[in-house]
FILO-778849 format. One record per residue: residue number from 1; residue in three letters; chain; x, y, z of N, C-alpha, C, O, CB in turn. Coordinates in nm, 2 decimals, padded with zeros to 4 digits. Atoms other than C-alpha are relative to their C-alpha. Glycine has a CB too. Example, Ala and Ser with C-alpha at 12.3 -4.5 7.8 and 13.67 -1.06 7.14 Angstrom:
% FILO-778849
n|res|chain|npx|npy|npz|capx|capy|capz|cpx|cpy|cpz|opx|opy|opz|cbpx|cbpy|cbpz
1|ALA|A|00.09|-00.12|00.00|01.23|-00.45|00.78|00.09|00.12|00.00|00.19|00.12|00.07|-00.10|00.00|00.12;
2|SER|A|-00.09|-00.11|00.00|01.37|-00.11|00.71|-00.08|00.11|00.08|-00.03|00.22|00.09|00.04|00.05|-00.14;
This chain:
% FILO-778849
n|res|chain|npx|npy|npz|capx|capy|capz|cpx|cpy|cpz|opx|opy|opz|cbpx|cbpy|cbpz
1|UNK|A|00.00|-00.10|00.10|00.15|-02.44|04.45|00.15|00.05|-00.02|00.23|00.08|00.07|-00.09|00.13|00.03;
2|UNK|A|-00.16|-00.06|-00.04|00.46|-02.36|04.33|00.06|00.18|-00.09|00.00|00.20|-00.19|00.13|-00.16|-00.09;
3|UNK|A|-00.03|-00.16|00.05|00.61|-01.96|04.21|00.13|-00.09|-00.09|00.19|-00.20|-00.08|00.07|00.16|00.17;
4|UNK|A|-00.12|-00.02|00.08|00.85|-01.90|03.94|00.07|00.09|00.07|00.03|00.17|00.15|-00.03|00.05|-00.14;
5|UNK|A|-00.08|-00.09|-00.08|01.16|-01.76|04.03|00.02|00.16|-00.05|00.09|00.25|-00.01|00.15|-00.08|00.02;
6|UNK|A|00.02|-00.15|00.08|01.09|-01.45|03.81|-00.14|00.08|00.10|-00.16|00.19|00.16|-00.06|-00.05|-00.22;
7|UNK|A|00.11|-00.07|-00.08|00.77|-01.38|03.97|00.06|00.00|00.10|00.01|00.10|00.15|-00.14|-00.05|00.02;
8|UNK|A|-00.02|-00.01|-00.12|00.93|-01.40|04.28|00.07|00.12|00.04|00.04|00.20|00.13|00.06|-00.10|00.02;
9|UNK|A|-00.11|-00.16|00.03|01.20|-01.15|04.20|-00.05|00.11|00.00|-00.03|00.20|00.08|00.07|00.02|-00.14;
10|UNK|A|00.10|-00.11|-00.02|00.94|-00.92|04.08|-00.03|00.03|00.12|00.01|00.14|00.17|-00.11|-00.03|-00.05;
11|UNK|A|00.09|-00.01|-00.10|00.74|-00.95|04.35|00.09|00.10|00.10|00.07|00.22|00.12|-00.04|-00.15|00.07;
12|UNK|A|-00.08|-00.07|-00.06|01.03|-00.88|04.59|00.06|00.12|00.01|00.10|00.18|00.11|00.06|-00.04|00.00;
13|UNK|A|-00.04|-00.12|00.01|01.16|-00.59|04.42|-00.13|00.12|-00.03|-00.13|00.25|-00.01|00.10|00.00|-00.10;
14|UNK|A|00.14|-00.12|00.00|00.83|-00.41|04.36|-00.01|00.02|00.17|00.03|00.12|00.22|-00.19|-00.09|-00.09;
15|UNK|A|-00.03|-00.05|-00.12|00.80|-00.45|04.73|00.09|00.07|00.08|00.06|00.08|00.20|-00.02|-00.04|00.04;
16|UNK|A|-00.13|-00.07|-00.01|01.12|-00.27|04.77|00.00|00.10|00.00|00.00|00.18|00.09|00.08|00.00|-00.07;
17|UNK|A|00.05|-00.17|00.07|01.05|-00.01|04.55|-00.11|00.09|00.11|-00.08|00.20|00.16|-00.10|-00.02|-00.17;
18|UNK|A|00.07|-00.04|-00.03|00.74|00.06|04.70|00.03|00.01|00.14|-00.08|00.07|00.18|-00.08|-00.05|-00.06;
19|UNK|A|-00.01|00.00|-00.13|00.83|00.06|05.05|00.11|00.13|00.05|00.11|00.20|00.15|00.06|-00.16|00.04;
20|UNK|A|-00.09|-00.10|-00.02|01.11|00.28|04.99|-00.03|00.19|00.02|-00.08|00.26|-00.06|00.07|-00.02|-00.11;
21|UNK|A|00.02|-00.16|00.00|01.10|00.66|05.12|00.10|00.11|-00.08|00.12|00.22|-00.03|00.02|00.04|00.14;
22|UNK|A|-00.10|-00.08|00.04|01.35|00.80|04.87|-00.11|-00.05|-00.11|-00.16|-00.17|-00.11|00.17|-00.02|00.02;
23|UNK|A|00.08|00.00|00.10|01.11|00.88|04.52|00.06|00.08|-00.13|00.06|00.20|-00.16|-00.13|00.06|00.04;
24|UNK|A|-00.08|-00.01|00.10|01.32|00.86|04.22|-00.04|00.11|-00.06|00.05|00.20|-00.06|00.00|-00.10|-00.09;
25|UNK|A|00.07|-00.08|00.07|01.08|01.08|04.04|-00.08|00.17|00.06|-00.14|00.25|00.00|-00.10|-00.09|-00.04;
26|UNK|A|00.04|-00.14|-00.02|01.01|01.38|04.25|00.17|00.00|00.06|00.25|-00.08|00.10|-00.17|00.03|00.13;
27|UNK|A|-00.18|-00.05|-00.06|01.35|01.58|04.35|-00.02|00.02|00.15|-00.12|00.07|00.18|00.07|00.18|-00.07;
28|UNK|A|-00.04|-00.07|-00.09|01.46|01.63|04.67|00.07|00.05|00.05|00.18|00.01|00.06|-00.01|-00.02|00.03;
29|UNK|A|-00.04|-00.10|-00.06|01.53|01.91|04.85|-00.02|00.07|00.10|-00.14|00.08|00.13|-00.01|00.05|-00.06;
30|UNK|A|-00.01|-00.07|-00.16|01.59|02.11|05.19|-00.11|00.13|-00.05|-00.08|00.18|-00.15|00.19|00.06|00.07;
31|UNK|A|00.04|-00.14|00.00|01.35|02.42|05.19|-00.01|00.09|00.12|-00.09|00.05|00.20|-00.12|00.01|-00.05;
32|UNK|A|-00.03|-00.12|-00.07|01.45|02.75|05.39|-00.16|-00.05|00.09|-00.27|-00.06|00.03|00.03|00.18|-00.12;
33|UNK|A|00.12|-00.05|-00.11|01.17|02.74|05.70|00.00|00.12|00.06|00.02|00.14|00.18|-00.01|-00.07|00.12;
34|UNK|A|-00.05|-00.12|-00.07|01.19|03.09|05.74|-00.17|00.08|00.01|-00.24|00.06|-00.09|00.13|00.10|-00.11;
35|UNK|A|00.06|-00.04|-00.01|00.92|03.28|05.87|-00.02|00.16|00.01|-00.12|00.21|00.07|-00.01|-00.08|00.06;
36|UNK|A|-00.06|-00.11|00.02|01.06|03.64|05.80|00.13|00.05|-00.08|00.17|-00.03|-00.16|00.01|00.03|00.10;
37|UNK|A|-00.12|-00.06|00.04|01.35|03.82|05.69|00.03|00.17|00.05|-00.05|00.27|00.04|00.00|-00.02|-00.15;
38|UNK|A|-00.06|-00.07|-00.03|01.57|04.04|05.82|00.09|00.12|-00.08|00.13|00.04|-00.15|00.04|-00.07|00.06;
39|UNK|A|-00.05|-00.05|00.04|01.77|04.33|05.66|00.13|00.08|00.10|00.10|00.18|00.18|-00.09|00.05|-00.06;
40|UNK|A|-00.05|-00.06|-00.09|02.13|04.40|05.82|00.09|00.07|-00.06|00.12|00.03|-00.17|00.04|-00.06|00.10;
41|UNK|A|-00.14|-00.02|00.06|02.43|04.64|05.79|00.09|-00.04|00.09|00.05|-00.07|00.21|00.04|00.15|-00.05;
42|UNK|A|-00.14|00.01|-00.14|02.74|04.59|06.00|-00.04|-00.09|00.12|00.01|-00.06|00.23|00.04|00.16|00.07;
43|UNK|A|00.03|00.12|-00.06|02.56|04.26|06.15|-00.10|00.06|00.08|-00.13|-00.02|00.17|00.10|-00.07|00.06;
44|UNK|A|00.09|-00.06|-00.08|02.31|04.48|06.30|-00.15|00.07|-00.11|-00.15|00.14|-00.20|00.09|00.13|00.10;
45|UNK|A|00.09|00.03|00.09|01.96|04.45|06.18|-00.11|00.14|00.02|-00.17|00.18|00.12|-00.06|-00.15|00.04;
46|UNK|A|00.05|-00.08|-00.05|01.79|04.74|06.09|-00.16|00.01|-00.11|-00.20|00.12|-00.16|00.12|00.11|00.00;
47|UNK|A|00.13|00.02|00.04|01.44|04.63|05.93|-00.03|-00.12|-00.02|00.05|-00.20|-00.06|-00.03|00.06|-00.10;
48|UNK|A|00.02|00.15|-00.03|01.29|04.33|05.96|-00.17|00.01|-00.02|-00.24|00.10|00.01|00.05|-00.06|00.17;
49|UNK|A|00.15|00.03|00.04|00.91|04.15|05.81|00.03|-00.12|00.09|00.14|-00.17|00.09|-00.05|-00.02|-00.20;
50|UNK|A|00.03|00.09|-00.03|00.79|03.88|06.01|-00.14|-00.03|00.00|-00.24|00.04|00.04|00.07|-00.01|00.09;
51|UNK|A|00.18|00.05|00.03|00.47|03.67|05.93|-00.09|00.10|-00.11|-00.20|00.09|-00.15|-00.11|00.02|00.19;
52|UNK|A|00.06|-00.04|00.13|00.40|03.90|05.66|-00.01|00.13|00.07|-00.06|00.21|00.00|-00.14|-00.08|-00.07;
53|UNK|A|-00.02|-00.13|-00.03|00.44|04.19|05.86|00.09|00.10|00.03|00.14|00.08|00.14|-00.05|00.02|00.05;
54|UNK|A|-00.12|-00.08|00.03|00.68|04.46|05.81|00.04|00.10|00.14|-00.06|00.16|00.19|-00.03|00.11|-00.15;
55|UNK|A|-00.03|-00.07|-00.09|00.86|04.64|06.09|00.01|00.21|00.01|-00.01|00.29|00.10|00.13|-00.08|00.01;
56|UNK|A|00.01|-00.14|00.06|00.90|04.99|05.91|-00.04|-00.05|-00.19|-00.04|-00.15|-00.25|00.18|00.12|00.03;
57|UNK|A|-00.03|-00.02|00.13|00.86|05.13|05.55|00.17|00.00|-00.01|00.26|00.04|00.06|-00.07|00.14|-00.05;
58|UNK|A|-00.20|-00.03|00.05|01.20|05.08|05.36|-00.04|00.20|-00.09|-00.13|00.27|-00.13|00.08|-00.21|-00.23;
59|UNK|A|-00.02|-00.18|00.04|01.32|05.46|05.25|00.11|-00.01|-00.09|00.21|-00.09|-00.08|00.05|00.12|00.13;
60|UNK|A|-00.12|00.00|00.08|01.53|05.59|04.97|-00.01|00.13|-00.08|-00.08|00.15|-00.18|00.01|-00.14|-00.09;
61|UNK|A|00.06|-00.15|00.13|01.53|05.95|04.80|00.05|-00.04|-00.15|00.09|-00.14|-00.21|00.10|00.19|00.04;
62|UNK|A|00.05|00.00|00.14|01.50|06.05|04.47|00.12|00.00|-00.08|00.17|00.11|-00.08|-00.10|00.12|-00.03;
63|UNK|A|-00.13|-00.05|00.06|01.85|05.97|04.24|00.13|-00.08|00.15|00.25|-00.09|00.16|-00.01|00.22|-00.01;
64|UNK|A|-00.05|00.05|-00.15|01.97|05.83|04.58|00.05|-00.17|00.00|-00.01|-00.24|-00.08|-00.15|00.03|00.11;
65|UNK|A|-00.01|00.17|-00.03|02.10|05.44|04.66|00.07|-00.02|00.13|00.17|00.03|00.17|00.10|-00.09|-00.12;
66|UNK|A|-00.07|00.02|-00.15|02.15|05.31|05.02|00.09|-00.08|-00.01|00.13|-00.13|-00.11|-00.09|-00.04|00.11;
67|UNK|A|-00.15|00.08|-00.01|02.41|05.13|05.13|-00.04|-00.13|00.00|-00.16|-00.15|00.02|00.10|00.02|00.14;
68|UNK|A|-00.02|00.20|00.02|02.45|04.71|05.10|-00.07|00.01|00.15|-00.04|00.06|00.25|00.20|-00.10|-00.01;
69|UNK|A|00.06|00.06|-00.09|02.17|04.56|05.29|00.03|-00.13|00.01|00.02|-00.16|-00.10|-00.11|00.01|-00.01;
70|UNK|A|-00.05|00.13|-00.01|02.29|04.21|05.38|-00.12|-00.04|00.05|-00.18|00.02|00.15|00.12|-00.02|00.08;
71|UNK|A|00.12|00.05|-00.12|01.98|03.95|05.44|00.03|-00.17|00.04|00.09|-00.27|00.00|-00.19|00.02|-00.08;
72|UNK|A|00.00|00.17|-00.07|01.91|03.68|05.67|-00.14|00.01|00.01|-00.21|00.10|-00.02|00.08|-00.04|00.17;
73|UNK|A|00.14|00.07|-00.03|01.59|03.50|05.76|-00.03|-00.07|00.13|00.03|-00.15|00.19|-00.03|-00.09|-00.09;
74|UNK|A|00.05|00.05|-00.18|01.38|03.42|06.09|-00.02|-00.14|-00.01|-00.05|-00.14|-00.13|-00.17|00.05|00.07;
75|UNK|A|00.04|00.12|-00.04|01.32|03.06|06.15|-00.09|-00.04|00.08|-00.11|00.06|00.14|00.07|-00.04|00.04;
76|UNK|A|00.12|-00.01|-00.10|01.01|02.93|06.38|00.03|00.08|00.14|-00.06|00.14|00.19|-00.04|-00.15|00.03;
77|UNK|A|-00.07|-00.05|-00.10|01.23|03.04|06.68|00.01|00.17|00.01|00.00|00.25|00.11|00.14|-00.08|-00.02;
78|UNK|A|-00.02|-00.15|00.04|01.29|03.39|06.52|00.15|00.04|00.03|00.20|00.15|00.07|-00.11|00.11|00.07;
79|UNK|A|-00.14|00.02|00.00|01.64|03.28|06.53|00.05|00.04|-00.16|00.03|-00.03|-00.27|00.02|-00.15|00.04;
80|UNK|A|-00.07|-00.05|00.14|01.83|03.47|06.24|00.04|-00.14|-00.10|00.04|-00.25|-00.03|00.17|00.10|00.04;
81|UNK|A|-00.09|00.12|00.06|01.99|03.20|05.94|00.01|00.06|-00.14|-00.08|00.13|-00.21|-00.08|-00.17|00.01;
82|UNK|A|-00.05|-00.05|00.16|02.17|03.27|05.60|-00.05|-00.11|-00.06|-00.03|-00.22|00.00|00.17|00.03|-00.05;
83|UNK|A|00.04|00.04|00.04|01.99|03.10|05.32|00.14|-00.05|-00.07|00.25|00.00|-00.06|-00.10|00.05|-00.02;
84|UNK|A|-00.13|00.06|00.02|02.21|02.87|05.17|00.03|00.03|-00.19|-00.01|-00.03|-00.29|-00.02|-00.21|00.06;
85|UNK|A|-00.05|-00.09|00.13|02.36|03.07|04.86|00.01|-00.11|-00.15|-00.05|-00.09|-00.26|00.18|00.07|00.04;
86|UNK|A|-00.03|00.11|00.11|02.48|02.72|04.63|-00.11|-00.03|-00.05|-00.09|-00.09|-00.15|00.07|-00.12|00.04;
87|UNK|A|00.11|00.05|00.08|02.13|02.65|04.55|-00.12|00.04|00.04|-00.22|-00.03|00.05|00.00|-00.12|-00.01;
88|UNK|A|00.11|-00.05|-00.06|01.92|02.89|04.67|00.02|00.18|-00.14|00.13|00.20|-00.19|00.02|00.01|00.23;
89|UNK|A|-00.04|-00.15|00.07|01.89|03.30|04.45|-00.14|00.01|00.08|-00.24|-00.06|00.11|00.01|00.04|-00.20;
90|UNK|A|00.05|-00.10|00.00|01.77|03.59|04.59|-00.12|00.04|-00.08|-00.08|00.04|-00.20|00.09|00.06|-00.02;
91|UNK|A|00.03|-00.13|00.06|01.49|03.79|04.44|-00.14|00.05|00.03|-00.20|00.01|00.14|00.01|-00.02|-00.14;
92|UNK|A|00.12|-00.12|-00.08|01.18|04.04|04.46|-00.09|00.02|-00.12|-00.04|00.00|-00.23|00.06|00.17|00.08;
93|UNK|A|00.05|-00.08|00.17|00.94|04.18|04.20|-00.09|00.08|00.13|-00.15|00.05|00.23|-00.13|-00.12|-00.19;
94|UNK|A|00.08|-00.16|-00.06|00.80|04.54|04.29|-00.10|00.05|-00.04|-00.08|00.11|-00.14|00.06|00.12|-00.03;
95|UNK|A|00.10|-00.06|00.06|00.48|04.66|04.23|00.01|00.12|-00.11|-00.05|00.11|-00.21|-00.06|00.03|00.10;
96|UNK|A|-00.03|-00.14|00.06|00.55|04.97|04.08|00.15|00.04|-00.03|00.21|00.14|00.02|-00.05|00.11|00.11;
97|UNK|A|-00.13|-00.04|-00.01|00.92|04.97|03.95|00.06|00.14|-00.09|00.17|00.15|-00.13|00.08|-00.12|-00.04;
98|UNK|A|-00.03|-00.10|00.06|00.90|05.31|03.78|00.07|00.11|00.12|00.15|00.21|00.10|-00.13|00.05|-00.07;
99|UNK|A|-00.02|-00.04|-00.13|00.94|05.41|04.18|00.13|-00.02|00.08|00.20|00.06|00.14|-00.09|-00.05|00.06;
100|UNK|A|-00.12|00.05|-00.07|01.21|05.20|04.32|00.08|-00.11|-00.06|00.02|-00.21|-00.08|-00.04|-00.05|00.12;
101|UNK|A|-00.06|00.16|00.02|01.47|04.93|04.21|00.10|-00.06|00.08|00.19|00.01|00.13|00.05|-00.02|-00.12;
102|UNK|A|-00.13|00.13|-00.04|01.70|04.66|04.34|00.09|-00.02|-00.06|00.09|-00.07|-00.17|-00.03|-00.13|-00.01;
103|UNK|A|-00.12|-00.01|00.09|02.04|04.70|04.25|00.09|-00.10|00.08|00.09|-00.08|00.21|00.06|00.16|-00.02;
104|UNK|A|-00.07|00.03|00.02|02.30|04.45|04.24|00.12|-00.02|-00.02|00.15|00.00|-00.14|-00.02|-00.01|-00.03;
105|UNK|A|-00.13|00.02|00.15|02.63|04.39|04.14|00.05|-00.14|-00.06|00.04|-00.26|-00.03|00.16|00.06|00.07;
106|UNK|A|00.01|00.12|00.07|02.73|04.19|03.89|00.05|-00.15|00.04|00.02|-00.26|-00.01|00.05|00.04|-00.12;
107|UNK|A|-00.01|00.11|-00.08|02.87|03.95|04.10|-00.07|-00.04|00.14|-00.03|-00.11|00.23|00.11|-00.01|00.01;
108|UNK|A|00.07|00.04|-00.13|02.64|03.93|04.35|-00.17|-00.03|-00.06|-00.27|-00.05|00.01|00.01|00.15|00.14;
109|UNK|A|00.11|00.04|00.03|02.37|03.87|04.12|-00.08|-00.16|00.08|-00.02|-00.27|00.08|00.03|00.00|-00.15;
110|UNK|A|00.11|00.07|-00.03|02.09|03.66|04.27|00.06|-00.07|00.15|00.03|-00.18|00.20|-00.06|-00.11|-00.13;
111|UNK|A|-00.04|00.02|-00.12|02.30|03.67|04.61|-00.08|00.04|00.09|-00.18|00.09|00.05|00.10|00.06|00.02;
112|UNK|A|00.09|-00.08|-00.09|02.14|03.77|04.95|00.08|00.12|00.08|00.12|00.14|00.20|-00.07|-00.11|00.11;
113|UNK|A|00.00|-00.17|-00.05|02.23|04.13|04.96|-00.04|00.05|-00.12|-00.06|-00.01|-00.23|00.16|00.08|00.07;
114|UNK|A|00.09|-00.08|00.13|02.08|04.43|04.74|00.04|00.14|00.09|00.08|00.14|00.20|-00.22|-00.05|-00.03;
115|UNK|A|00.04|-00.08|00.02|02.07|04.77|04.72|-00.12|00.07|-00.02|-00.21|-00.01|-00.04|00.03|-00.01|-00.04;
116|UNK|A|00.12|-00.08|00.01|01.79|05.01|04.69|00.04|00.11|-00.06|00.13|00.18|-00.02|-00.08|00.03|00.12;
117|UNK|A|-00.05|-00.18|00.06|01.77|05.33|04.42|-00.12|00.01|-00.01|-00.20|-00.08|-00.03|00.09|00.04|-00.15;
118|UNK|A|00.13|-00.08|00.01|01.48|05.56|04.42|-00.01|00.06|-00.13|00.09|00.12|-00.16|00.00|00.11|00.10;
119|UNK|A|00.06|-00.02|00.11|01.34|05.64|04.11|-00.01|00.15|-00.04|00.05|00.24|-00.10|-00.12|-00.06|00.01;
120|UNK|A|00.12|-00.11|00.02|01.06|05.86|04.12|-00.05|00.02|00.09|-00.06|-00.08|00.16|-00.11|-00.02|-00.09;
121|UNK|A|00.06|00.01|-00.16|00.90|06.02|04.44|-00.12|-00.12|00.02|-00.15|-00.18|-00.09|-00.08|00.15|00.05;
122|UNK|A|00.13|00.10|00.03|00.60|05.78|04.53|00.02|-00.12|00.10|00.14|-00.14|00.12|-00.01|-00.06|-00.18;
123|UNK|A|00.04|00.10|-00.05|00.51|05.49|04.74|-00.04|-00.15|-00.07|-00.15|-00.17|-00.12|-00.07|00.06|00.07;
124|UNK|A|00.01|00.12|00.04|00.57|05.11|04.64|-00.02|-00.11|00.11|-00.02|-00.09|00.24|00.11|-00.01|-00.10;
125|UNK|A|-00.01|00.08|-00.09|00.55|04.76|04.77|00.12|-00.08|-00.07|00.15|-00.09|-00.19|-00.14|-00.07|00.03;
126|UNK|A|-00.13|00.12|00.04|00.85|04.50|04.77|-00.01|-00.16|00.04|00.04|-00.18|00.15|00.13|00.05|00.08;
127|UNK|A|-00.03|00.07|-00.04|00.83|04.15|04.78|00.09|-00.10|-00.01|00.09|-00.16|-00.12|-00.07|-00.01|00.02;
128|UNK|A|-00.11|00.09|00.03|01.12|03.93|04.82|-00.01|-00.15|00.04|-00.09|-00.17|00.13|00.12|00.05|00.08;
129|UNK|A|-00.02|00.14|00.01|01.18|03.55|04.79|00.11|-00.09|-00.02|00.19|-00.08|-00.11|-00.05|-00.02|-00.08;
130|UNK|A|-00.10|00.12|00.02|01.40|03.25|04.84|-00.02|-00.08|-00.11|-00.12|-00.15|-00.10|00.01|-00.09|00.12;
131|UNK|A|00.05|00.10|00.15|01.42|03.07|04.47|00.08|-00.09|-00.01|00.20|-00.08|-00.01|00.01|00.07|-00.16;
132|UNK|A|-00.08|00.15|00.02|01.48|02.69|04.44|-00.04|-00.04|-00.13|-00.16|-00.06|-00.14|-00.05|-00.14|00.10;
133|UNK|A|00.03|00.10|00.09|01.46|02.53|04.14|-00.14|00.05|-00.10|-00.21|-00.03|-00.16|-00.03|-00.14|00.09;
134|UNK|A|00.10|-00.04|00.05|01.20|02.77|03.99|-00.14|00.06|00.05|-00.24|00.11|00.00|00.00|-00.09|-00.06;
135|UNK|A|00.13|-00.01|-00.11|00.96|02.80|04.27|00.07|00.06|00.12|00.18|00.04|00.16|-00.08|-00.16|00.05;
136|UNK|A|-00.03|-00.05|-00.13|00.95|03.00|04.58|-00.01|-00.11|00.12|-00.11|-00.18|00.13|-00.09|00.11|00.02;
137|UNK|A|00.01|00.09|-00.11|01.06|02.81|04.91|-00.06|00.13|00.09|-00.13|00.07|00.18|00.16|-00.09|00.05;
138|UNK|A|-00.02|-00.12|-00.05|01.00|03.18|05.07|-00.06|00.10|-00.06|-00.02|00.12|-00.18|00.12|00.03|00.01;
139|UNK|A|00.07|-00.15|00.04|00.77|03.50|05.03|00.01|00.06|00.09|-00.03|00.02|00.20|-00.12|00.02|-00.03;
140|UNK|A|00.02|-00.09|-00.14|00.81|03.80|05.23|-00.16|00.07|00.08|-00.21|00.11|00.19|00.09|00.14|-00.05;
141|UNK|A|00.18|-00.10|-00.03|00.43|03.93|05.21|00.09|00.16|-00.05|00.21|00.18|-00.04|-00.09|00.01|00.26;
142|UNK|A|-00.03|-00.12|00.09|00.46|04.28|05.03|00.03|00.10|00.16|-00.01|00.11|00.27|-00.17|00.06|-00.12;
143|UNK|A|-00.07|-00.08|-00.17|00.70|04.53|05.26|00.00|00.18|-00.10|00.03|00.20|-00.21|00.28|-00.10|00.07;
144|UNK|A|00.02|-00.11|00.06|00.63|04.90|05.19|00.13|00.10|-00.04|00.24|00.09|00.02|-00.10|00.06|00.09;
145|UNK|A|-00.12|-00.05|00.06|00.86|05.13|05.00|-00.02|00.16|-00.04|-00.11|00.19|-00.11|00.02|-00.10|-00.13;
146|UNK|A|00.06|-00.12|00.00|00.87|05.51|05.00|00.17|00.05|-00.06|00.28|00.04|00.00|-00.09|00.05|00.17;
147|UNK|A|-00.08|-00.07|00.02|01.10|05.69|04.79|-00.05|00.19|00.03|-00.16|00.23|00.03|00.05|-00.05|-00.13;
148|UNK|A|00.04|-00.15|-00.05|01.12|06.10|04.88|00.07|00.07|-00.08|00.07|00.19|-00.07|00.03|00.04|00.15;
């Protein structure tokens, strides 16, 4: 029996293709394994969610804004790590943002640090997220929020 050298080619490179672990058609990408997040100032961490559970309520009075929270994230270890900023954003949506918001500055937009301003008195929830490409690599689980 004899092959054409076209089918042969084929053949060869379909089995190529198909053998290959790199898939033209889906993207890839590293995603954050973080199993918490941390909130620090002055490298010292002073609230922290792990596994979806929150260490305190965050606080903030009424007209009020705390100082620059800087965050990092736990790892399986519960080893701190900075999410990698070039292709990763920051962000949260609040249950109730008549209560509390997430403030910014304009160059630190969708960076990992934030602010907090208190609203209105009242009790909210916060959850924050590592954003790739449109999709969360990262959810905090909802972290409680009490302005006074």
């Amino acid at each position: 029996m004899r092959y054409s050298p076209i089918a042969f080619l084929a053949f060869i490179l379909l089995f190529t293709a198909a053998c290959s672990e790199d898939d033209p058609v889906t993207p890839q990408y590293e995603h954050d394994d973080a199993i918490g997040m941390a909130l620090l100032r002055n490298d010292v961490v002073v609230a922290s969610i792990l596994r979806g559970e929150p260490s305190d309520t965050l606080s903030v009075g009424v007209g009020m804004t705390t100082e620059d929270y800087d965050v990092r994230f736990y790892d399986d270890d519960e080893n701190l790590f900075e999410a990698h900023d070039d292709d990763k954003i920051f962000s949260w949506e609040i249950a109730d943002p008549s209560i509390v918001e997430v403030v910014q500055n304009a160059d630190k937009t969708g960076k990992f640090e934030f602010r907090l301003e208190g609203r209105t008195a009242g009790t909210t929830t916060i959850e924050f997220f590592i954003m790739h490409e449109g999709h969360a690599d990262f959810r905090t689980g909802k972290w409680p929020v009490r302005v006074r």
